[in-house]
C-alpha positions as CSV (number, residue, x, y, z in Angstrom):
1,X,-3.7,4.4,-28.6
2,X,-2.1,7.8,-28.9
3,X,-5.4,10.2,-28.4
4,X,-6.4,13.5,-30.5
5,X,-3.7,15.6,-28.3
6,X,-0.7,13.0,-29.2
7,X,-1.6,13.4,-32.8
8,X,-2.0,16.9,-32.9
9,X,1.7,17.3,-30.6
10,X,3.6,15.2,-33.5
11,X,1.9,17.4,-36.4
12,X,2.6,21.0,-34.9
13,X,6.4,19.6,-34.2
14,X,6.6,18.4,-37.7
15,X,5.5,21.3,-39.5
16,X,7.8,23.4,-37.5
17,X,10.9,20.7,-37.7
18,X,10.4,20.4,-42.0
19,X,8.2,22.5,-43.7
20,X,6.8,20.8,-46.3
21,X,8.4,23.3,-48.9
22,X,12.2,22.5,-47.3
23,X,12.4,19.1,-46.0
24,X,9.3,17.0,-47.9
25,X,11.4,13.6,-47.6
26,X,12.8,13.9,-44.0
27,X,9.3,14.4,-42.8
28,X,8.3,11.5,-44.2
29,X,11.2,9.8,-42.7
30,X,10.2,10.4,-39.5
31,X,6.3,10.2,-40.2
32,X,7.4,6.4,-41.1
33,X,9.8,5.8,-38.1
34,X,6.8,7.0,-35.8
35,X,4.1,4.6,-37.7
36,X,7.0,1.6,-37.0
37,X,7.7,2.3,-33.5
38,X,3.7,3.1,-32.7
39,X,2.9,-0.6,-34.6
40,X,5.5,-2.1,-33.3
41,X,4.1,-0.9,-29.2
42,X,1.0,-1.6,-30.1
43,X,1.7,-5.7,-30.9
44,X,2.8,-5.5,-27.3
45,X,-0.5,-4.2,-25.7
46,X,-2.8,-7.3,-25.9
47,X,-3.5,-7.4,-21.8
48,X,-4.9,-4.0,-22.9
49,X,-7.7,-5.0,-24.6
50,X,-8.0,-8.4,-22.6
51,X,-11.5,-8.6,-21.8
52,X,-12.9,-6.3,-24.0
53,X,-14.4,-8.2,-26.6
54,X,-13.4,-11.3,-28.6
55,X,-10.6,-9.5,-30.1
56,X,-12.2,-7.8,-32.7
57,X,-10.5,-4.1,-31.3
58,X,-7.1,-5.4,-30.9
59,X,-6.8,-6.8,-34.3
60,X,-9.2,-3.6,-35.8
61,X,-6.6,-1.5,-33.6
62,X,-3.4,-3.4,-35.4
63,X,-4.6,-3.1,-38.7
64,X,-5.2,0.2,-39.0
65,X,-1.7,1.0,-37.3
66,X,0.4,-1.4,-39.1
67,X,-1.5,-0.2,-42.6
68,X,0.5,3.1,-42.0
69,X,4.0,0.7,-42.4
70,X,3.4,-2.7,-43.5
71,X,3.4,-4.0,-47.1
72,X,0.1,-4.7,-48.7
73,X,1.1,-8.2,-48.5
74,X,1.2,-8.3,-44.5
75,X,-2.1,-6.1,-44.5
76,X,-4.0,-8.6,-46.6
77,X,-3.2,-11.8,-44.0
78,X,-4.2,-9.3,-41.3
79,X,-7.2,-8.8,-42.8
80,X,-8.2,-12.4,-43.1
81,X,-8.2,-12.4,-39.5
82,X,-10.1,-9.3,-39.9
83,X,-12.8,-10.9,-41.4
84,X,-13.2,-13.7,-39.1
85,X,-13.5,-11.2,-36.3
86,X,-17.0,-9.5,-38.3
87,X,-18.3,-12.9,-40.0
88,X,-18.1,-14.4,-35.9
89,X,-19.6,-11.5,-34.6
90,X,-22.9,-11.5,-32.9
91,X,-25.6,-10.9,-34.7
92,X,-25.6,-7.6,-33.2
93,X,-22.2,-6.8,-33.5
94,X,-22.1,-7.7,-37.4
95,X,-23.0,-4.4,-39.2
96,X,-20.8,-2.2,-36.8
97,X,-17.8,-4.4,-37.8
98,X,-18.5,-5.1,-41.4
99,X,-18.7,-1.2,-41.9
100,X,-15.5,-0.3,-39.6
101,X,-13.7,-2.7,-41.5
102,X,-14.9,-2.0,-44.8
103,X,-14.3,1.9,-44.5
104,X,-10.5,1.2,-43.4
105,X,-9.9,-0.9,-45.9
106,X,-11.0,2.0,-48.4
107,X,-9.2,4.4,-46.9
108,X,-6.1,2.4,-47.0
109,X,-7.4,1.4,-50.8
110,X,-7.9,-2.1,-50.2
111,X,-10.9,-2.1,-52.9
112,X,-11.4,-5.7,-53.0
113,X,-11.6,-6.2,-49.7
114,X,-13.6,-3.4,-48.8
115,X,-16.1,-4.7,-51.0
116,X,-16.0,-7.5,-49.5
117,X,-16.1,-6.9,-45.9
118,X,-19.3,-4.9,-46.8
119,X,-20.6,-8.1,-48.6
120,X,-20.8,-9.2,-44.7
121,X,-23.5,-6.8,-43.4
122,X,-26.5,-8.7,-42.5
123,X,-29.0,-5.9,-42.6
124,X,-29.9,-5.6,-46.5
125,X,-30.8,-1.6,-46.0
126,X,-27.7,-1.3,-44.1
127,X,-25.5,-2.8,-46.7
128,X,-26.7,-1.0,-49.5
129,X,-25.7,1.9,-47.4
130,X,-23.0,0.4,-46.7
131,X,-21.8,-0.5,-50.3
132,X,-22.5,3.1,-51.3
133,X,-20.1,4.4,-48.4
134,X,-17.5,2.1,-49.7
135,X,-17.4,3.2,-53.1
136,X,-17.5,6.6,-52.3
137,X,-14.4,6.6,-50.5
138,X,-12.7,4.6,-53.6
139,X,-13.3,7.8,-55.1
140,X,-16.0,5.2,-57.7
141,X,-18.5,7.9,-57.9
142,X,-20.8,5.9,-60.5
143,X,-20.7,3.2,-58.7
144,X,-21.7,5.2,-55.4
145,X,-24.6,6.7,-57.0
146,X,-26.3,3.3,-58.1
147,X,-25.9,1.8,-54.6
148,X,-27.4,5.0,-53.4
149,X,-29.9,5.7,-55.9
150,X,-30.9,1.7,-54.9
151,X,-31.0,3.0,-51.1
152,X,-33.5,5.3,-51.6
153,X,-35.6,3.5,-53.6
154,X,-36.1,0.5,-51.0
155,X,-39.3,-0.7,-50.2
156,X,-40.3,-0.4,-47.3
157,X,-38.4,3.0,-47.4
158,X,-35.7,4.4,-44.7
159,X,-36.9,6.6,-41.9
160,X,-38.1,9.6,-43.4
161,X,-35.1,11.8,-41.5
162,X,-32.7,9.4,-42.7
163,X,-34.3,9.4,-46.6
164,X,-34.3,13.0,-46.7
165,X,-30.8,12.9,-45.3
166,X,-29.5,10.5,-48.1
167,X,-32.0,12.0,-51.5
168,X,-29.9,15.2,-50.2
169,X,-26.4,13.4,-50.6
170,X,-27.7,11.7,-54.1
171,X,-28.4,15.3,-55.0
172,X,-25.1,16.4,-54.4
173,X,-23.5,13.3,-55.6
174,X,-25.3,14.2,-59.1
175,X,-24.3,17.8,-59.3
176,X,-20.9,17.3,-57.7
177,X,-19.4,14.4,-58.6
178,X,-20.7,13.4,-62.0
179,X,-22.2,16.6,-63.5
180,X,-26.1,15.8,-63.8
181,X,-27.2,18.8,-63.1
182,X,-30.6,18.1,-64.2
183,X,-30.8,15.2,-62.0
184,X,-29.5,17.4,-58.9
185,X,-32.1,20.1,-59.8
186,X,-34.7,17.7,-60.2
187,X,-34.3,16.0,-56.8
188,X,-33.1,18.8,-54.8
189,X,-37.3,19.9,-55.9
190,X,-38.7,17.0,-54.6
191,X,-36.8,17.1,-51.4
192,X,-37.7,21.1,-51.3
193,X,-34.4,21.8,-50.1
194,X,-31.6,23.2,-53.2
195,X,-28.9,24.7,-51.9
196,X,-28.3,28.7,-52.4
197,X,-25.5,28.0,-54.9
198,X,-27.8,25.6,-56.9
199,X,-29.0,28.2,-59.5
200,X,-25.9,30.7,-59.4
């Protein structure tokens, strides 16, 4: 895959080959004629990842590039062989996957199947978590909050780092995202931990 330095090469050329304020469609010409040729390298790199695992990081690796060119058509039969790759997973393997997979899927706005490839988690905590991550990136904020609000409320509860961590995100979740401000106040007082800009 083309590392952090590659990615960071192509963006400094093309902000100084079409600023975005002079050449907004050429850019993306070539933006899309780089995604092409970099999926299109990538189908040929199999023996790369031979031996790795059962497959799951070629196909992850494939999805994700051809999502930045293919038609959602193509993307969803990739991600049925997605899905096989988390469901067939060792137990240990399961949650890692299901939440990869669900979190590109979001990004690419793939809600359905987001939702489902959460659905796949096997640890209940996890995919709570998980279900809240999901619907976060959606942009569903309500929807967020109830599968965090349900998080934090399990019995027996998270680790206490990992609560704290979370009641913390609910807070801003409230005061940011959905404008309960009481609600943010309230919990930021259990947690003993409001932010400096809380009461400005």
């Amino acid at each position: 895959a083309v590392d952090t330095y590659g990615h960071h090469s192509v963006t400094l050329w093309l902000n100084a080959k079409f600023p975005k304020e002079k050449g907004p469609k050429k850019r993306q010409d070539v933006l899309d004629k780089i995604a092409r040729s970099y999926a299109a390298w990538l189908d040929g790199q199999g023996a790369t990842f031979d031996g790795l695992d059962d497959g799951w990081s070629f196909a992850f690796a494939q999805f994700r590039a051809h999502a930045l060119c293919d038609k959602p058509e193509a993307l969803r039969r990739r991600l049925k062989d997605l899905s096989k790759f988390v469901s067939g997973a060792k137990p240990d393997q399961v949650d890692g996957r299901a939440r990869s997979a669900a979190l590109a899927c979001a990004r690419f706005k793939f809600a359905e199947e987001a939702r489902a490839m959460a659905l796949l988690a096997r640890s209940q905590a996890f995919k709570t978590h998980l279900q809240y991550e999901v619907e976060n990136e959606l942009g569903e904020y309500k929807a967020a909050i109830l599968y965090l609000e349900e998080y934090c409320g399990m019995q027996p509860p998270p680790a206490p780092d990992d609560l704290r961590r979370n009641q913390y995100d609910l807070a801003w979740m409230y005061r940011s995202r959905v404008g309960q401000h009481e609600k943010a106040a309230k919990l930021y007082q259990e947690i003993d931990d409001p932010p400096s800009s809380l009461w400005g």
